[in-house]
C-alpha positions in Angstrom: 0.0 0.0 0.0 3.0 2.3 1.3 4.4 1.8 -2.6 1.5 2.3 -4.2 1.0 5.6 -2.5 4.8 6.2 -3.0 4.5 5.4 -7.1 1.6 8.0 -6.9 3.3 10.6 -5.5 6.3 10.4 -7.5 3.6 11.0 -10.6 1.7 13.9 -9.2 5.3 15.2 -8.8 6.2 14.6 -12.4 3.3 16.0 -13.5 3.7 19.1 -11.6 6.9 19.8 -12.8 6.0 19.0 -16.2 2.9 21.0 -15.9 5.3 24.1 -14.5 7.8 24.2 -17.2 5.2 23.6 -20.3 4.1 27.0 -18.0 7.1 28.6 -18.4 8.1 27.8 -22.1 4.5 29.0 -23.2 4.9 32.2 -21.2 8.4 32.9 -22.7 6.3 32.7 -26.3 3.7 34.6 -25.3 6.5 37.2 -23.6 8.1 37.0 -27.2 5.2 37.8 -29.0 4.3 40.4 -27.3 7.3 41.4 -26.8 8.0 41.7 -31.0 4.9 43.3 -31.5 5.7 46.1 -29.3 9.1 46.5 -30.7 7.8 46.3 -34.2 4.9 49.1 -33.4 7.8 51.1 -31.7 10.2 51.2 -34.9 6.8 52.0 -37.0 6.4 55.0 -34.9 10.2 56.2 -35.2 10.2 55.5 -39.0 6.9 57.9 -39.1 8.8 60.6 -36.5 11.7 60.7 -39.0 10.1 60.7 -42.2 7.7 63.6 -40.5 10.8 65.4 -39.2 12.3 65.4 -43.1 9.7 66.4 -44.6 9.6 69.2 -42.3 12.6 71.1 -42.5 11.1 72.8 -45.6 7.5 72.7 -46.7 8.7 73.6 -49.8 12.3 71.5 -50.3 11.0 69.9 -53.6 9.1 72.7 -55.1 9.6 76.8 -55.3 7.2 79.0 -56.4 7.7 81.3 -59.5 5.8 84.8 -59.1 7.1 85.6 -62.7 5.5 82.0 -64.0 2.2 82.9 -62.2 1.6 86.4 -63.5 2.5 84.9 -67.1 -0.2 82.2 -66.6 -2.7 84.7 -65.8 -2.4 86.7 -68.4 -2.5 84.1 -70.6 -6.3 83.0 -69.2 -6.9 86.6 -69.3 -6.5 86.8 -73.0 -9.6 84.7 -73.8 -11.3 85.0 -69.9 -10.8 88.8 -68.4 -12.9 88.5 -65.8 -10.1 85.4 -64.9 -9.3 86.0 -61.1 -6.4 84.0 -59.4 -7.6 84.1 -55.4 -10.6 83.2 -56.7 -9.4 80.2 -59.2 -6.5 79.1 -56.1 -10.0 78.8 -53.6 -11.6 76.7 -56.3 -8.6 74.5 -56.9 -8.2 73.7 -52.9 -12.2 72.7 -52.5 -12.2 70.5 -55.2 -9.1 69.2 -53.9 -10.5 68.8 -50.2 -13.5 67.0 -51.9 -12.2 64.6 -54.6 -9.8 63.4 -51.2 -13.0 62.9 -48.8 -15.0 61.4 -52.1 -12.4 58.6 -52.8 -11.7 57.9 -49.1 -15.9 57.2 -48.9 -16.0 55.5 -52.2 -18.3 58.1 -53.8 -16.6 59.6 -56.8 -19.7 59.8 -58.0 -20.5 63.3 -55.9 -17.7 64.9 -57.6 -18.2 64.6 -61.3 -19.5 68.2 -61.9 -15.8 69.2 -61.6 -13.9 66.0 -62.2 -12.6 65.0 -65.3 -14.5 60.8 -65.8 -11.1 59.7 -66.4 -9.9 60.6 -63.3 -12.8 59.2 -61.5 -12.4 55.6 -63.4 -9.0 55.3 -62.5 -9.2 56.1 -58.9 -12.9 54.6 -58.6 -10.8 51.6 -59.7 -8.5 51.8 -56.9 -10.9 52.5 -54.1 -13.2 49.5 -55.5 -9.8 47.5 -55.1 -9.6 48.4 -51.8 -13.3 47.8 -50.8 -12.2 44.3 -51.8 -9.7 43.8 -49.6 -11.4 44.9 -47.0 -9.0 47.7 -47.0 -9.5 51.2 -45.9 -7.7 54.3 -46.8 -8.0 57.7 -45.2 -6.6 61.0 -45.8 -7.0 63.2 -43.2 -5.7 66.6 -44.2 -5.0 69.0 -41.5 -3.5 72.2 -43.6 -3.2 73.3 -46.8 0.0 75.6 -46.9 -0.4 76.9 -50.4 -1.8 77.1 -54.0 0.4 78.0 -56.8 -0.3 78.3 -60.1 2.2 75.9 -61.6 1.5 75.9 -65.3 -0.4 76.6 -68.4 -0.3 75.0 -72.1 -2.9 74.9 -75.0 -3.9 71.2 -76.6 -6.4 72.2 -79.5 -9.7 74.5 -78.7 -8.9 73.6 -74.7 -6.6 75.5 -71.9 -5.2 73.3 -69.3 -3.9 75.1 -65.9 -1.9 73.5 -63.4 -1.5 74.2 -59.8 0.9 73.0 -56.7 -1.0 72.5 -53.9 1.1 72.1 -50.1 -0.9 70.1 -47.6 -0.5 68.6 -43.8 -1.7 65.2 -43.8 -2.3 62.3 -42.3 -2.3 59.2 -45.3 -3.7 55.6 -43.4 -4.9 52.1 -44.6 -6.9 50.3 -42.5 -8.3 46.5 -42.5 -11.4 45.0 -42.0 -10.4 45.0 -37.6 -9.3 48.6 -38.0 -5.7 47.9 -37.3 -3.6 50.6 -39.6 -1.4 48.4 -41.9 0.4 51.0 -43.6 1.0 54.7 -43.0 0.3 56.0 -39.7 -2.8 57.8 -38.1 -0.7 59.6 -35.1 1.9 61.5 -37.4 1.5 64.0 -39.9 3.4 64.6 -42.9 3.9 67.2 -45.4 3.7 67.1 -50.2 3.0 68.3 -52.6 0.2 67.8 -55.7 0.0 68.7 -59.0 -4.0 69.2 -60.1 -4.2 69.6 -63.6 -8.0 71.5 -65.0 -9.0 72.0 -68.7 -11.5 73.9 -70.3 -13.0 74.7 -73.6 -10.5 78.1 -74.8 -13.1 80.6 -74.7 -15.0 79.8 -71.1 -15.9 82.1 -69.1 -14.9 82.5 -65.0 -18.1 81.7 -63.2 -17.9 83.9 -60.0 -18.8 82.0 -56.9 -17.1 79.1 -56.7 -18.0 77.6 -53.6 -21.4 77.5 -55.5 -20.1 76.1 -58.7 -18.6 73.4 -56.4 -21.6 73.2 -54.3 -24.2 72.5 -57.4 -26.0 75.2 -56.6 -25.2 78.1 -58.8 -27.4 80.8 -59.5 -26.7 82.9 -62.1 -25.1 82.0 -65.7 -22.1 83.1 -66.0 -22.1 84.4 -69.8 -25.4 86.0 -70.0 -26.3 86.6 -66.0 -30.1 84.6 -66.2 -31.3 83.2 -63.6 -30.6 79.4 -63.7 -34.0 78.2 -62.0 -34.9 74.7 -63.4 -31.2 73.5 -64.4 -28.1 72.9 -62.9 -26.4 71.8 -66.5 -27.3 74.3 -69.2 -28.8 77.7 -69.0 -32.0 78.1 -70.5 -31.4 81.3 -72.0 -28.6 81.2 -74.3 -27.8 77.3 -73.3 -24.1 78.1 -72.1 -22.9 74.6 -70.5 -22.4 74.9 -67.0 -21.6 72.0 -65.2 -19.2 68.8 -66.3 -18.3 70.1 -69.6 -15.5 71.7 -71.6 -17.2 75.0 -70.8 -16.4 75.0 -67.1 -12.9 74.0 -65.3 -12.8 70.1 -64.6 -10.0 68.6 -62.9 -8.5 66.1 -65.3 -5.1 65.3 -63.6 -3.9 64.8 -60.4 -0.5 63.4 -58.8 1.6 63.6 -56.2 5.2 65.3 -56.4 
């Protein structure tokens, strides 16, 4: 009796033992996995810190502004548009800019047609549908826009294309389908630079509110002065195009310097 109780003792004692180091050696995993992740999640924030901190010793280390180059481009628009006016044009550019950003990150290019080009929306419509796919996310959080420069001007036929640089503050994520950010970051900001291309029909005239031209809701055409009251696309009076033609300014380009 005194062995058999002796024999079991000896196995509750191996299995003790047995059960405390299979303990240990799954804690020292564990400990390394955790361990890894934090030190991966630590060099992702000193990569963004870095990248953050070189970008910001000049907003404005990969492009300079030409005041010569502007007032030459304006002139030029002025030639066939005289009511043409840069603040004006520069306050366009950045809302459409602001808006084709928020419409791509939302999937819904479609709100931004009256003022982007349809190739533009097809290609990044086919990007964004990629990415719904995936189950992938992307957000661009911009937190500044530093400037607008005209950048640009050339003629290809009967249209006028007008480029400008645009200087933004941002914040560029992905996310997946558990909301963990995969690529970029969502704590750091960074600084560049786009181009934004927008054409037009040589002989278009500047409509003058263009927070309402962006908006949809203008009010008055802008080459006769009637009263637009049933239609947002032509006016009624002497039919001038308004909206998503080669008659008004559509973005038809955009890329990142």
């Amino acid at each position: 009796m005194s062995r058999s109780n002796d024999n079991g003792a000896f196995l509750f004692s191996v299995l003790v033992k047995s059960s405390v180091a299979l303990a240990d050696v799954l804690g020292e995993m564990i400990d390394e996995k955790v361990h890894k992740e934090i030190k991966k999640q630590k060099m992702r924030q000193i990569l963004d810190i870095l990248e953050f901190q070189e970008d910001a010793k000049s907003k404005r280390s990969f492009y300079t502004p030409n005041e010569d180059e502007e007032n030459r481009i304006v002139e030029c628009i002025k030639k066939n548009d005289p009511e043409f006016n840069k603040e004006l044009f520069e306050k366009f550019a950045e809302d459409v800019f602001r808006k084709f950003q928020k419409a791509y990150c939302e999937n819904n290019l479609d709100s931004v047609r009256k003022f982007v080009d349809v190739n533009v929306i097809e290609t990044f419509g086919v990007r964004s549908y990629q990415n719904q796919m995936n189950g992938y996310k992307e957000t661009i959080d911009i937190a500044d826009i530093n400037y607008v420069d005209f950048f640009g001007y050339h003629n290809e036929g009967n249209v006028e294309v007008v480029s400008v640089a645009v200087g933004i503050v941002f914040k560029d994520y992905v996310v997946d389908e558990t909301g963990e950010v995969i690529a970029g970051s969502d704590k750091y900001k960074k600084r560049s630079t786009y181009i934004l291309s927008f054409a037009r029909k040589i002989g278009g005239k500047t409509i003058n509110n263009i927070k309402d031209y962006t908006e949809g809701s203008i009010s008055h055409c802008p080459n006769c002065g009637a009263d637009i009251i049933n239609s947002f696309s032509q006016c009624e009076s002497c039919g001038t195009v308004l909206f998503n033609s080669t008659e008004s300014w559509l973005m038809n380009h955009i890329e990142e310097l």
